[in-house]
N, C-alpha and C positions, 0 to 999 in steps of 0.2 A: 504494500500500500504506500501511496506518493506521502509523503510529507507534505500539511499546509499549516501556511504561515498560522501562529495564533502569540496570543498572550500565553508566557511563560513563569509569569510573578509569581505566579500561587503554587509553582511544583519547586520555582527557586528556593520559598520561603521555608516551604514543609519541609524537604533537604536539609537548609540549616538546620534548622528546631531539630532534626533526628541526628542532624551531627553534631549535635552541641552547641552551635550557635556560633561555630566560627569552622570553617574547613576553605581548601582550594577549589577554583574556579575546576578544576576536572573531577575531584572529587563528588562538589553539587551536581554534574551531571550524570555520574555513574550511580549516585544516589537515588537521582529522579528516575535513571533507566528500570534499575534495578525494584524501586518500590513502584512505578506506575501512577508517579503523583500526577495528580489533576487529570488524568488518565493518557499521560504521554506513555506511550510502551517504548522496550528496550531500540525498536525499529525508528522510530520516532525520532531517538537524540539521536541516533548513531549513523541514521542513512545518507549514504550520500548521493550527488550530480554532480556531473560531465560540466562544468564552467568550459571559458575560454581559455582558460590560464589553467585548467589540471581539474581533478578533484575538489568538492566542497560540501560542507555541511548546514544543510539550510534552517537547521534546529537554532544554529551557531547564532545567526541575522538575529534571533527572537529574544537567543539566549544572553545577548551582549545588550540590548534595547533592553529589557528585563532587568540585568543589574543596576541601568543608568534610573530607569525609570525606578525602581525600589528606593534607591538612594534621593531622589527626588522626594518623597514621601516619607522619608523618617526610617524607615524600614528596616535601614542599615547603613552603617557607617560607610565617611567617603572611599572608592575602591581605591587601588594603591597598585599600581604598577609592582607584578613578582608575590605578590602579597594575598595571605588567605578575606575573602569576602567574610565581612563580622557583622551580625544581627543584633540591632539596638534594643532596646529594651519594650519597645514598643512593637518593632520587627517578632518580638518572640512572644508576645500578651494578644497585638490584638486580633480580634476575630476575621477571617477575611472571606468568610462566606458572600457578602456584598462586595467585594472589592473589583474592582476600584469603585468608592462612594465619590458621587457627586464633586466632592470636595478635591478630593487624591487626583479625580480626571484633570480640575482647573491644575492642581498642582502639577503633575507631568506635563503638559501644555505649557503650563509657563515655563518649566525648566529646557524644553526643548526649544521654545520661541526664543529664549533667551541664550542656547548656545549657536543656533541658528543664525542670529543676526549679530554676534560674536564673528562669526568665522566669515558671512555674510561680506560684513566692512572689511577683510585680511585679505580676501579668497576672489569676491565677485564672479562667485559659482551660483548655479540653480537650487534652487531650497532643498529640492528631493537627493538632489548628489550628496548634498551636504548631510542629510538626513541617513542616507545609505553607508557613508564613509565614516560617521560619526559611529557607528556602533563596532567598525572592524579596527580603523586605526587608532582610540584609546585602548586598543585589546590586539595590536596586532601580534605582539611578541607570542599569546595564547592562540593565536588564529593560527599563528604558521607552524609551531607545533603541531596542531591537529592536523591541520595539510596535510602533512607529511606521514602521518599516522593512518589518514585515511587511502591515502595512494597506497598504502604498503598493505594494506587489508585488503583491497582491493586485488591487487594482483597475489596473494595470498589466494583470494577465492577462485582465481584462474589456474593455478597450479594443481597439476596431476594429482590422482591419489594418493599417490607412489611419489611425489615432486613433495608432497605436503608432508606425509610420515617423515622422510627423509629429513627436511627443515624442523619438525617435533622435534626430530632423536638430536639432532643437531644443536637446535636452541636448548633441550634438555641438559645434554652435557655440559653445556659450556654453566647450567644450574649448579654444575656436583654431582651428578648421575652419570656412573660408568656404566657406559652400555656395556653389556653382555654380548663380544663377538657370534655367538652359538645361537644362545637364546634370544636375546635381546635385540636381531633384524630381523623380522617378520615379513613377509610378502602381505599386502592388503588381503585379507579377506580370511587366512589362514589362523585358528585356531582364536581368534575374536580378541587376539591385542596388535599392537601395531609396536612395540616394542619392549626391551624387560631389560634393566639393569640391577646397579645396588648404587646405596650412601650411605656416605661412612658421618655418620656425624658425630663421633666423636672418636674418641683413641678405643675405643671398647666394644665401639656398637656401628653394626652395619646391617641397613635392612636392602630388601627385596623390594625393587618397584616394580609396575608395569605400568603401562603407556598406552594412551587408548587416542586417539587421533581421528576428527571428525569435519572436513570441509564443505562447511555448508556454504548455499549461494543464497540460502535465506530459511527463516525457519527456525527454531529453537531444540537443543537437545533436551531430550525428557526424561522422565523417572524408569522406565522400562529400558532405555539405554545403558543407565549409571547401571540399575540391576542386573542385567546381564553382564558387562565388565565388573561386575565386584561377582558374580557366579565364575568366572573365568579365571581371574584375580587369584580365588581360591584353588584351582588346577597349579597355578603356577608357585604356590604358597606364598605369592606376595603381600608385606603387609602392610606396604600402602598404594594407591593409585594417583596416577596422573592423567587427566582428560584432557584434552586440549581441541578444540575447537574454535573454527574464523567467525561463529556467530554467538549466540548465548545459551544459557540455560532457564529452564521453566524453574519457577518453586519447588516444585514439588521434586525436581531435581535435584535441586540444591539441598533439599533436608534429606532426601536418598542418600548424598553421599557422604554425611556426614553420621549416619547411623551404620550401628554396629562394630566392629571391632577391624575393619580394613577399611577406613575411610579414604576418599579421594578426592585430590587438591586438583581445583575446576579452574580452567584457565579458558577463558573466552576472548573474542577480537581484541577485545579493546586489554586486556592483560599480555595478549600475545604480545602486541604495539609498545608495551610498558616495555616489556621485558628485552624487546631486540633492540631498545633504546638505551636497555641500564647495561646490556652484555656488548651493547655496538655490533651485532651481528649484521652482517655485510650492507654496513649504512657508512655513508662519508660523513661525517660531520661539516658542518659550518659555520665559518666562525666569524661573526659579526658584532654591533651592538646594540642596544638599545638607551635610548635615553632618558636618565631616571627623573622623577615628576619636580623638578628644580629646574626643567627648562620650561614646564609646562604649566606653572602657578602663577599667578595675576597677583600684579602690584595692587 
């Protein structure tokens, strides 16, 4: 299903309030993916479109408009270039069943009229450019992260069966997980895991994993999945698993694999993205700056 534009405030808000009332701009989203607030699903924040320039995520438009407009309203403190979004006291009391009341609309209105014709007198651009560029470039340093994130998911979901396990076992290891030459490369389809090592995690203790690897193009993995790799799991006497898949997991998945005595560490797109960013698996870095909010403060 397409993603359409809407108001994002109220799944921003309920996010913090479950994370305590301060967390990161990528945090609130995986939040909102994950609980289905205001009724955005996991497809919702994370899908993306073909731009002219690459990949993009059009949750992103609503979800940067969203913070500015929050902050307009008391909501939550000013956002901060690098820096976790923080819920005011007001942001975490009040009710927002009505929201936006009557009141909060004039206030966004005016806070946008008023950077509008700010940039207006600088720029002597079109009001809607201005409107459209306002939400990406006080947030580009977080925009172009995701970029990059979502291209790599992408062509993630284009990758062979056999292209995809191969990149698990791969990014696995580089975790701490010694594949198992013998056991631990599988051929897709063969005996229901897709790889088996061990981890040593400490001087004493080494356990058994297996590896379950699922590339989806859309669609969520489910509780009759995890079951059947934790039935498998048990063949292998492994005592924990690792699932990894380019899309997400249902509920009901997620408390699957966390019962019983061989639980399994769920890794979906957007963990994949994490991960080949903290191991640098075959990504170039680039190394640029940004400029911190001492250029961008009014006398």
């Amino acid at each position: 299903m397409v993603y359409k534009r809407r108001s994002v405030e109220k799944a921003i808000v309920l996010a913090l309030r479950d994370l305590g009332g301060s967390a990161s701009r990528k945090s609130i989203r995986k939040s909102i993916a994950d609980n289905e607030y205001d009724g955005l699903s996991y497809n919702d924040v994370f899908s993306t479109k073909q731009g002219k320039t690459g990949m993009y995520s059009p949750f992103m438009f609503d979800f940067n408009f969203g913070i500015k407009n929050l902050y307009s309203v008391g909501y939550i403190e000013q956002p901060k270039r690098g820096q976790d979004i923080v819920l005011t006291q007001l942001g975490e009391n009040d009710e927002l069943t009505s929201y936006p009341r009557p009141e909060q609309e004039e206030m966004i209105r005016s806070y946008w009229d008023k950077k509008d014709e700010a940039r207006k007198k600088k720029n002597k651009i079109k009001q809607q450019e201005i409107v459209d560029n306002s939400a990406n470039s006080d947030d580009k340093e977080d925009t172009d992260n995701t970029n990059w994130k979502l291209q790599l998911i992408n062509q993630l979901k284009q990758f062979s069966p056999g292209k995809f396990e191969s990149f698990s076992r791969l990014l696995i290891s580089k975790m701490g997980v010694s594949i198992d030459k013998q056991r631990g490369v599988v051929r897709s389809g063969d005996h229901g895991i897709d790889g088996f090592g061990y981890f040593v995690s400490d001087e004493f203790r080494t356990s058994r994993v297996a590896i379950q690897c699922k590339r989806y193009t859309e669609g969520a993995v489910s509780e009759p999945e995890i079951d059947k790799f934790k039935g498998v799991m048990d063949s292998f006497n492994a005592e924990y698993g690792i699932f990894v898949t380019t899309s997400h997991f249902t509920d009901r998945a997620k408390v699957k694999a966390t019962q019983g005595n061989n639980t399994v560490t769920l890794i979906d797109g957007q963990g994949l993205a994490d991960l080949v960013e903290k191991y640098k698996l075959h990504i170039t870095p680039v190394v640029t700056y940004a400029l911190d909010d001492y250029y961008f403060e009014t006398d």
